[in-house]
DOVO-764065 format. One record per atom (N, C-alpha, C): residue in three letters; z, x, y. Coordinates in steps of 0.1 Angstrom, whole numbers, padded with zeros to 4 digits, always signed. Layout:
ALAZXY...
***
This chain:
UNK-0069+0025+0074UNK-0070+0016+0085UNK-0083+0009+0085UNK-0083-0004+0094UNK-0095-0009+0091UNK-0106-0002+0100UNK-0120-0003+0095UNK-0128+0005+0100UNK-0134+0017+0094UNK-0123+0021+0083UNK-0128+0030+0077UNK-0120+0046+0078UNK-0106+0041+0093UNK-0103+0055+0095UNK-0091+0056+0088UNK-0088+0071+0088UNK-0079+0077+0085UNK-0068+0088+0092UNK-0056+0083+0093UNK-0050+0087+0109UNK-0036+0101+0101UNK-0042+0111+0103UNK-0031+0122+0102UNK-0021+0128+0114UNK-0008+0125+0108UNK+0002+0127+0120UNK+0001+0145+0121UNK+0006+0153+0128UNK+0005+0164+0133UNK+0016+0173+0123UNK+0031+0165+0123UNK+0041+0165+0116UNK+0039+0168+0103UNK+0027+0161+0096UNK+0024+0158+0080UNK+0021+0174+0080UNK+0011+0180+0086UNK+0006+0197+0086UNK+0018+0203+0087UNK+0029+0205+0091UNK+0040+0212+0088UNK+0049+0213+0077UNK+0046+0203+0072UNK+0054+0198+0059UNK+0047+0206+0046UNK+0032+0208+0046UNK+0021+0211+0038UNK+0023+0225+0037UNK+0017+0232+0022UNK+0018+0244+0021UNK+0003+0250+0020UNK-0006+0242+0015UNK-0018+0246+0012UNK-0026+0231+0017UNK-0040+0238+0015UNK-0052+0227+0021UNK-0052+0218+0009UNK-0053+0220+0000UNK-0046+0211-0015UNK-0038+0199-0012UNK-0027+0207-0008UNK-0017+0192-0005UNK-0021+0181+0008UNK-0026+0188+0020UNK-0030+0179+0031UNK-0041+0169+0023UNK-0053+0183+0007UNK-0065+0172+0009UNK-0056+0160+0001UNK-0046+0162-0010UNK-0043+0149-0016UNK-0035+0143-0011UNK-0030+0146+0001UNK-0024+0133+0005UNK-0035+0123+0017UNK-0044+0133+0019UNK-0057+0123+0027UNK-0059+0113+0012UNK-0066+0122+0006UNK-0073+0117-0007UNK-0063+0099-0013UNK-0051+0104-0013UNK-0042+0086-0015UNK-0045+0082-0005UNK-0047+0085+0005UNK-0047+0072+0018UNK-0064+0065+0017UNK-0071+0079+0015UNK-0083+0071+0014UNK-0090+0061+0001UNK-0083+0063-0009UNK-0082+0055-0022UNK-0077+0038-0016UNK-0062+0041-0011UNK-0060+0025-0007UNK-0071+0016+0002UNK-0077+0027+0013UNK-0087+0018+0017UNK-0094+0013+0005UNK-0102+0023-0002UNK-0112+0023-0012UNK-0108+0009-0021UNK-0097+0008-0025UNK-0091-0001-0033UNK-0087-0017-0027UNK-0091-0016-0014UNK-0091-0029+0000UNK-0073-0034-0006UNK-0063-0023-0003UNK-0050-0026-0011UNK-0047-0032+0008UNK-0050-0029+0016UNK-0043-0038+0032UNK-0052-0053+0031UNK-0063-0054+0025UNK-0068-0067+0029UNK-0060-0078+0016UNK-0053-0071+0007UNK-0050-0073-0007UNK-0035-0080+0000UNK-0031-0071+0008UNK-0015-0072+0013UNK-0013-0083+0021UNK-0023-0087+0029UNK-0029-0095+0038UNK-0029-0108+0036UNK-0037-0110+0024UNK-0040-0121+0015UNK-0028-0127+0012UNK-0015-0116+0007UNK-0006-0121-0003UNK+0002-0129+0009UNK+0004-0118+0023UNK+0011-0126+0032UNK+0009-0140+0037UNK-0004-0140+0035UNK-0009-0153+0041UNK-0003-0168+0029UNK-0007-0158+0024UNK-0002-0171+0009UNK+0013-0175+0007UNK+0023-0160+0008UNK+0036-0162+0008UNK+0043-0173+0022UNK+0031-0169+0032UNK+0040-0181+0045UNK+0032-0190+0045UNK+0019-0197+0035UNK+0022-0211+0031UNK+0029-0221+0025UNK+0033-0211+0013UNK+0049-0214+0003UNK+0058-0218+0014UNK+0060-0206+0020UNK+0073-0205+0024UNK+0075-0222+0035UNK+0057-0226+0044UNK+0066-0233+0053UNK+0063-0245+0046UNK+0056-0241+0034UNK+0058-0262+0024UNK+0072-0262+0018UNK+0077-0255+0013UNK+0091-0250+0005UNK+0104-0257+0020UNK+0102-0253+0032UNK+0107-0254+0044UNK+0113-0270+0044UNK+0104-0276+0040UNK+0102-0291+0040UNK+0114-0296+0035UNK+0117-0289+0018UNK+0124-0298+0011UNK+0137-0285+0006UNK+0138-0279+0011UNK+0147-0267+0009UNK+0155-0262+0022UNK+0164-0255+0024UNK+0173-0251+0033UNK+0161-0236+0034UNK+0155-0231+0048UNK+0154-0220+0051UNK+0161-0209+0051UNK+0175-0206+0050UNK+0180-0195+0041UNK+0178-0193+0029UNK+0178-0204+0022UNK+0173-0202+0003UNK+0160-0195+0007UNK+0151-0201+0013UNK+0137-0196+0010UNK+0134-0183+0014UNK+0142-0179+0025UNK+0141-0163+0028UNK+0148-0154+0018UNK+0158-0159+0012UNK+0165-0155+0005UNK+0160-0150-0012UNK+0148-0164-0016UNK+0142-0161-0028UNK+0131-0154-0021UNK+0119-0157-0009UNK+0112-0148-0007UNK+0116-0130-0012UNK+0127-0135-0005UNK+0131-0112+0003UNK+0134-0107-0019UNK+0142-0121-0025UNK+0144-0110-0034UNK+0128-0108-0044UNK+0121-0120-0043UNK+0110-0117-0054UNK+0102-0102-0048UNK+0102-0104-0035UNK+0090-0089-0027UNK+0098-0082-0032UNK+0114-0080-0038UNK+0119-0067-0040UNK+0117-0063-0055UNK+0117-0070-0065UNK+0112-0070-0078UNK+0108-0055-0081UNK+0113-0052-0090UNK+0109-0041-0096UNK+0093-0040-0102UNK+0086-0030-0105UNK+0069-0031-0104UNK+0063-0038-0096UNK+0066-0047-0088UNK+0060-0051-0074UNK+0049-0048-0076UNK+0037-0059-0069UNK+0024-0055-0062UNK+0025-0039-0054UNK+0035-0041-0051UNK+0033-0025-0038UNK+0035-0013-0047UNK+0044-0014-0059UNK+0044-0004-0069UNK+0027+0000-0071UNK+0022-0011-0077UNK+0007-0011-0084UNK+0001-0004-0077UNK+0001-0005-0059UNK-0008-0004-0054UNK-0004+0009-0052UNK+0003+0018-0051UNK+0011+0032-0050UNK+0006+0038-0062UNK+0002+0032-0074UNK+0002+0038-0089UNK-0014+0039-0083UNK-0022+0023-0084UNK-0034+0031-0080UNK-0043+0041-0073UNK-0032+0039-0059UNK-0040+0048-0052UNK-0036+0065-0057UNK-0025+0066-0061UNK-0025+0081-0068UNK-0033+0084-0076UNK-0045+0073-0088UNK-0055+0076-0096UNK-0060+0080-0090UNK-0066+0066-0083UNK-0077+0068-0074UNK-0080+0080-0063UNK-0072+0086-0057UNK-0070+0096-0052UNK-0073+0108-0057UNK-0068+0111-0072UNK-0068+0120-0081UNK-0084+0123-0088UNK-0091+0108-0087UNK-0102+0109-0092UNK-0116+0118-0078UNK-0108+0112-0066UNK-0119+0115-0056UNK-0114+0136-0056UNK-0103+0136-0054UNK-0102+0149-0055UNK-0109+0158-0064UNK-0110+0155-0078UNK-0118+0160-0089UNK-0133+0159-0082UNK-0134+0147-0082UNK-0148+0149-0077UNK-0157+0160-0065UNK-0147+0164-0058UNK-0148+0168-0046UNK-0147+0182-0050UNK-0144+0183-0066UNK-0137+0197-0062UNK-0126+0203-0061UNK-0116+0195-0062UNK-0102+0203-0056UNK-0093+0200-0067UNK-0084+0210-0072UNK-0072+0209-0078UNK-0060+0205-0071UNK-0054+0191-0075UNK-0042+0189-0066UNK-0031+0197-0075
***
């Protein structure tokens, strides 16, 4: 989240068997900040609804939602990437830290 925090649901601790798993699943959330993967997400949106409302112009707005929704679904997707990184990234702070995930 912006700001720096990190928000654990209550629910996530019951799921968890060891302080291990709670720290790596902090450890990926804190990686995506680390990685500015929401200001990343942010960016793309802003970009995709300038396409989308110049495309508006000379295109039927069901086509465009329609190539929008399928290219976001693409297989390796940016959101893949960003899922692959933050699991390094996460894996690297946990070593650092000390902790075997």
């Amino acid at each position: 989240m912006p700001g720096g925090k990190v928000v654990v649901f209550t629910g996530l601790l019951n799921h968890c068997r060891s302080d291990s798993e709670i720290a790596t699943i902090i450890a990926h959330e804190v990686a995506h900040a680390v990685a500015r993967h929401l200001a990343e997400q942010i960016l793309k949106n802003v970009w995709l609804t300038y396409l989308k409302l110049i495309l508006y112009q000379f295109v039927m707005p069901d086509i465009v939602n329609t190539m929008s929704n399928f290219l976001l679904r693409l297989p390796f997707s940016r959101r893949i990437r960003m899922e692959m990184e933050a699991d390094y990234i996460g894996l690297l702070l946990l070593a650092s830290a000390g902790h075997d995930p």
